[in-house]
N, C-alpha and C positions, 0 to 999 in steps of 0.2 A: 432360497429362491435365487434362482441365478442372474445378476446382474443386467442390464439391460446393453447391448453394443452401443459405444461412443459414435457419432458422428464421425465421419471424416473430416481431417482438417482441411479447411481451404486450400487451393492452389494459389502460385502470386499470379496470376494470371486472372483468379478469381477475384483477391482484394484487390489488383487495378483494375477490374471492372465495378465494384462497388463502389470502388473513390470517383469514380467519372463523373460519377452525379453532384459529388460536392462540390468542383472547379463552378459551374453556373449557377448553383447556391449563392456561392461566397458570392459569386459577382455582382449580384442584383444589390447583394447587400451597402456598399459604400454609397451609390446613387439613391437609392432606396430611405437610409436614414441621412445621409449628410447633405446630398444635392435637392432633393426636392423642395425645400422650402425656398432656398437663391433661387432654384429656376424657377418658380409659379412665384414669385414676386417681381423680378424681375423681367420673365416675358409674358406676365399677365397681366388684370389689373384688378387680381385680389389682394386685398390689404395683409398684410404681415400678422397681425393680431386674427383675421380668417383662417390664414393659415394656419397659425400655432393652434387655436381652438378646432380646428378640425384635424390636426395632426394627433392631439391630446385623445380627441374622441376615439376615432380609428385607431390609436395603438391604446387605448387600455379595452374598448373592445377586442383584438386581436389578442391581449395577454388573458383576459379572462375564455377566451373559446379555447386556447391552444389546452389545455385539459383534458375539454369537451369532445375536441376531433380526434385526438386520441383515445379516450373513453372509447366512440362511435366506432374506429378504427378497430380497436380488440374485439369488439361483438363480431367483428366477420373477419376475422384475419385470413382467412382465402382469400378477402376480396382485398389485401391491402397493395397489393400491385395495382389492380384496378382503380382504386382509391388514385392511386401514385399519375398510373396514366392519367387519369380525367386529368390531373390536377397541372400537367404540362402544357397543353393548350392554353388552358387558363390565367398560367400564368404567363406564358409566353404573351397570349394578345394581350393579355391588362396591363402588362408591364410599358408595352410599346405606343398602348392607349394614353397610358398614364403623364407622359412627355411628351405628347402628341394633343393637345388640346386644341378644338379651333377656333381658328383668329375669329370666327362672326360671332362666337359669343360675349356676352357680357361678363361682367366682374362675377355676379348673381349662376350664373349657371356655369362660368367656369367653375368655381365653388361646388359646386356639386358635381361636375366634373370626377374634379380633383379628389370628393372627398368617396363617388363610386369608384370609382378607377382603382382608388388605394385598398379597400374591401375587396376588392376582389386577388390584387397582391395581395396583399396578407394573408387572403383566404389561400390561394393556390401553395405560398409559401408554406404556409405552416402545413398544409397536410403533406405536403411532398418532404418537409423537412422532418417531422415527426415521426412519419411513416420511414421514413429514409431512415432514422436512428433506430428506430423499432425493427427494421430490416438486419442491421447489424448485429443486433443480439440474437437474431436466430440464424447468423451466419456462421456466429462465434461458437466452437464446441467447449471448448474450456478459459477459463481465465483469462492467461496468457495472447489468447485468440481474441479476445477483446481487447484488445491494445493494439493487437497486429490491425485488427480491424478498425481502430481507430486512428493509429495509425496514416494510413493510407486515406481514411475519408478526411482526415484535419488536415493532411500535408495536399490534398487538390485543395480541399477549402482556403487555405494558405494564397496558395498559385492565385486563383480565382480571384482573392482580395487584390492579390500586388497588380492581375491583370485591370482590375475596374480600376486600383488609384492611379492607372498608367496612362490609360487607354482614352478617357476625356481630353489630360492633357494634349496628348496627340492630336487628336483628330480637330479639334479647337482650333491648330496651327492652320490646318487646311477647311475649315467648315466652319461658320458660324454657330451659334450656341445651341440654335434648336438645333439645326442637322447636326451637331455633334452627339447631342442627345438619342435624336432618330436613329443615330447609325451605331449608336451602345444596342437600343433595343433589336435592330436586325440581326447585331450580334450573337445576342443573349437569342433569338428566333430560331439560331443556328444550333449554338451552342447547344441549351434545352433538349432540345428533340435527340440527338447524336447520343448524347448522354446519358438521358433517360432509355434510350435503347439497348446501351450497353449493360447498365445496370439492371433494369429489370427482365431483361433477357438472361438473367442469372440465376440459375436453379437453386432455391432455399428449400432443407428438408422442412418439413412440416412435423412439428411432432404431434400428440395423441390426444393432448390436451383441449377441448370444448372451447368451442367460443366462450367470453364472457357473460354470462345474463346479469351484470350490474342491477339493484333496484333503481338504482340511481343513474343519473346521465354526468354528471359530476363525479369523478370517481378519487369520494373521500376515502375508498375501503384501502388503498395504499399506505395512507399516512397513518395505519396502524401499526405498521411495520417499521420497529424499531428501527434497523437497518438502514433502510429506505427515508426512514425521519433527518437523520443521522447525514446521511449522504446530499438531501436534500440543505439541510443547513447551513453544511460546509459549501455548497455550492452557491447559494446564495451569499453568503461573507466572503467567500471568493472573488466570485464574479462584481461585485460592489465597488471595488477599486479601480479595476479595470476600466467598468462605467465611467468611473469620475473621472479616471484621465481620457479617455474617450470624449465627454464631454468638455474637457478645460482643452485641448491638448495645440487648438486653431490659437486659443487664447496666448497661451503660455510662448507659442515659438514668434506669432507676434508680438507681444506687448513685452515681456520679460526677455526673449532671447535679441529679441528687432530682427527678425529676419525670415518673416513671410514667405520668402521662395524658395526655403529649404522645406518645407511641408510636407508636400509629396516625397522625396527622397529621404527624407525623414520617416516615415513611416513606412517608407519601402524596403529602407535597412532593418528596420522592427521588423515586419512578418518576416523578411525575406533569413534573417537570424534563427527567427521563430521555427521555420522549415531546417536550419541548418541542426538546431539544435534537439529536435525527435527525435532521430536515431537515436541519440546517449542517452534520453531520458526512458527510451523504451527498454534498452540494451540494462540501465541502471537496474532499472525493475524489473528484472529478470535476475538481479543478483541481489538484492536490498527489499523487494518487495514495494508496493506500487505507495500504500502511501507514504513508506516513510520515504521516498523519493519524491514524491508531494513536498514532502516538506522541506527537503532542501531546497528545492525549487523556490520553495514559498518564502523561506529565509533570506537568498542568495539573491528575490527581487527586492524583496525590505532594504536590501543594505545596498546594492546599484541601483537602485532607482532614489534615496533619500540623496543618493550624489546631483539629481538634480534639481532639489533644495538650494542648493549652493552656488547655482549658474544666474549669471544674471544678464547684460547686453552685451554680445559677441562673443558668448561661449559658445559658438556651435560648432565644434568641431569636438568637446566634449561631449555636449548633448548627443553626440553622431553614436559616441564610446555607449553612453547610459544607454540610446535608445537598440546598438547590439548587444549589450550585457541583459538587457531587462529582456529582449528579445529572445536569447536563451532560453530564459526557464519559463515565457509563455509556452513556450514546444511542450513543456511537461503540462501545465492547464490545458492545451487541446487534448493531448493525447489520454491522459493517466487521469485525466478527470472524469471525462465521461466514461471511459473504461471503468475505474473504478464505483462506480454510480452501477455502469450494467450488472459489473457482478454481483450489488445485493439483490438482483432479479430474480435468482435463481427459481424463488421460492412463487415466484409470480413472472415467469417469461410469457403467458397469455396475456398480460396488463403491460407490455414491454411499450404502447402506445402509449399507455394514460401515464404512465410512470415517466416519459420524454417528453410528454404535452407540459408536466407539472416542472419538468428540468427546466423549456425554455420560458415558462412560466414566471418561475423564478428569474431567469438572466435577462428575460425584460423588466419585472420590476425591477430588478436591480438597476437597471439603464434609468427607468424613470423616475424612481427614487434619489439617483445620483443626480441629473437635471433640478430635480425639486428642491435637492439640500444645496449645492455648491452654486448655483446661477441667484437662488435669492442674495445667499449668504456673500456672495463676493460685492451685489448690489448695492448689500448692505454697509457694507465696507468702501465704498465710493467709485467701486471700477466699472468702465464703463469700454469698452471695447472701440479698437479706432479712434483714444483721444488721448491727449497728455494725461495720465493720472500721477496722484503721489506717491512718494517713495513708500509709502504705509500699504494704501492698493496693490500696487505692485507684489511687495511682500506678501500679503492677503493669496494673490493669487498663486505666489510658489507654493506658501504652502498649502494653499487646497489641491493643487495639483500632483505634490511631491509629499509629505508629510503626511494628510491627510490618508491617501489610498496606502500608503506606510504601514501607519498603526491600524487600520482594518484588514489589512495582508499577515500582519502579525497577529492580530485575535484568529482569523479565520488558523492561522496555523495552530493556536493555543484551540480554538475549539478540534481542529482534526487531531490532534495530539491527545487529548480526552475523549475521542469517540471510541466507540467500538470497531468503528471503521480500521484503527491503527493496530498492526498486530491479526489481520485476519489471517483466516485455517491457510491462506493462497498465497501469505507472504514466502517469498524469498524462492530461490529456484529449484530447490529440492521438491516440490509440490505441484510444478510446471503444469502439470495436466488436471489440478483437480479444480470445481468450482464451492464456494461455499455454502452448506445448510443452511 
């Protein structure tokens, strides 16, 4: 029987229209999880403790549907452009809702406000985002093509982050806090629509394969698959650390380093590293194969980043070094991660939704999970954020911020180095064009 004809590969002109869509992704994202709760306490007048308990609800609702809307998604993969558009409007006004509360209401209906607003974010996000990953893997004809493809969506995602941790600062100079806020969301009104245009005006072949008829709306039939188990694993112990510095990171350049107004530029040398170092990790994996370039990655952050274990008040000019060094081999976690994830699809690229629903599934519980263990446990240890703590707190905190995400960077490496994943039919460049059974 004669073989079936490959897909054509993308043009670059193609994968920078698939990346368009991740630049106002990323963006929503820094306001979205770091500023919401200072701004509705601060220009509301619902209490801190409503906030956190309505944040809590809203995001472990949003990590349990992201499955589901994938699931729903592969039953009509025709319709997942459609899916995509609804889903721009959506998010575009909830978002601008969302920072926009009015002054006549009370503490009481703020509160609900704030906690519809964010459902309907999350909602618009995740199917645009799910879908948007799901789009990728039927752009991709072989392997390789999933990297290029990722590629290009992690390096706008990138952009998109450094542009939202930039773009508050700014405009703060000239506007007050609400209209600094307001004029993120007219932004993002702009951004959105432009970019969702670009992208989904982009012609994806469709292959032959059925919708899915799941029995189920939760779609456990994936996590049968070894492969798919395998990948999902590594993804989680991955992404875990990351969280926790995510989580400590306000903490640690305050209270440990004393110097609060490197924050922003501090993080902007992180992504902006992050974008410099793709290229070599994609170019690696083209000669080394994807994950054993995972794992230098993975190695190369255990050993730059436990440098800052060691830092303590007025090392920041260090910290600047750790936060471009560690910023390198995030470049390989965007890119070669989710890549590597697409290729156990092969076997199921109709399930290419439910299979990304269950991806960011994972990388939110990890965020929440990391909140749970390191905010009690530093508690517990006596630190207390914005106050003189002792030299023992203090310590406490380096190492849940530096040590900690260390030794779970190094198991996640010890578990991908045991999987099946290491060593696939697609490592190394001699294979460039094949995907795996």
């Amino acid at each position: 029987m004669a073989r079936p004809s490959s897909p054509s590969r993308p043009s670059t002109v193609s994968y920078a229209r698939y990346g368009a869509l991740g630049l106002p992704l990323a963006f929503i994202s820094i306001p979205l999880y770091v500023h919401v709760p200072a701004f509705y306490a601060a220009e509301t007048g619902v209490g801190l403790a409503t906030i956190g308990l309505i944040l809590l609800a809203v995001r472990i609702l949003d990590m349990v549907a992201d499955p589901i809307i994938g699931s729903l998604s592969d039953r009509h993969p025709s319709g997942r452009k459609l899916i995509m558009a609804l889903a721009v409007p959506l998010l575009a006004v909830s978002y601008f809702l969302l920072f926009t509360p009015p002054e006549v209401f009370g503490a009481t209906a703020t509160s609900w406000w704030l906690a519809l607003t964010l459902v309907a974010v999350y909602a618009g996000y995740s199917a645009l985002t799910i879908n948007y990953y799901a789009m990728g893997v039927a752009l991709a004809p072989s392997s390789h093509d999933h990297t290029r493809i990722a590629l290009w969506r992690e390096a706008a995602m990138l952009v998109g982050v450094l542009l939202a941790s930039l773009l508050p600062p700014l405009l703060s100079g000239a506007l007050d806090s609400k209209e600094a806020y307001r004029a993120t969301g007219l932004v993002l009104a702009l951004l959105l629509p432009l970019a969702a245009i670009a992208t989904l005006t982009l012609p994806v072949e469709r292959g032959r394969q059925p919708p899915v008829r799941a029995r189920f709306i939760f779609p456990i039939g994936l996590l049968r698959m070894p492969r798919v188990r395998w990948a999902l694993l590594v993804t989680f112990f991955n992404a875990f650390p990351v969280a926790v510095t995510s989580t400590l990171f306000l903490f640690f350049v305050a209270d440990v380093l004393v110097a609060p107004a490197h924050s922003g530029p501090l993080l902007a040398v992180y992504f902006a590293s992050a974008v410099i170092g793709m290229p070599f990790w994609s170019r690696l994996s083209r000669i080394y194969g994807k994950s054993s370039s995972i794992l230098v990655a993975m190695l190369a952050a255990v050993v730059f980043f436990a440098w800052a274990g060691l830092l303590g008040a007025g090392d920041v000019l260090q910290f600047y070094a750790v936060c471009f060094l560690a910023g390198l081999t995030l470049g390989a976690d965007t890119v070669l991660m989710p890549s590597l994830f697409a290729d156990q699809l092969d076997g199921a690229r109709d399930q290419s939704g439910a299979a990304f629903g269950w991806w960011h599934f994972l990388n939110k519980a990890a965020l929440a999970l990391a909140a749970g263990i390191a905010l009690p446990l530093l508690a517990f240890g006596g630190y207390a954020p914005e106050r003189v703590n002792s030299p023992g707190a203090l310590a406490l905190l380096s190492a849940s911020y530096a040590l900690l995400p260390c030794a779970c960077k190094a198991f996640a490496a010890f578990i991908l180095y045991l999987s099946p994943l290491h060593r696939l039919p697609t490592e190394g460049k001699r294979t460039e064009d094949t995907v795996p059974a």
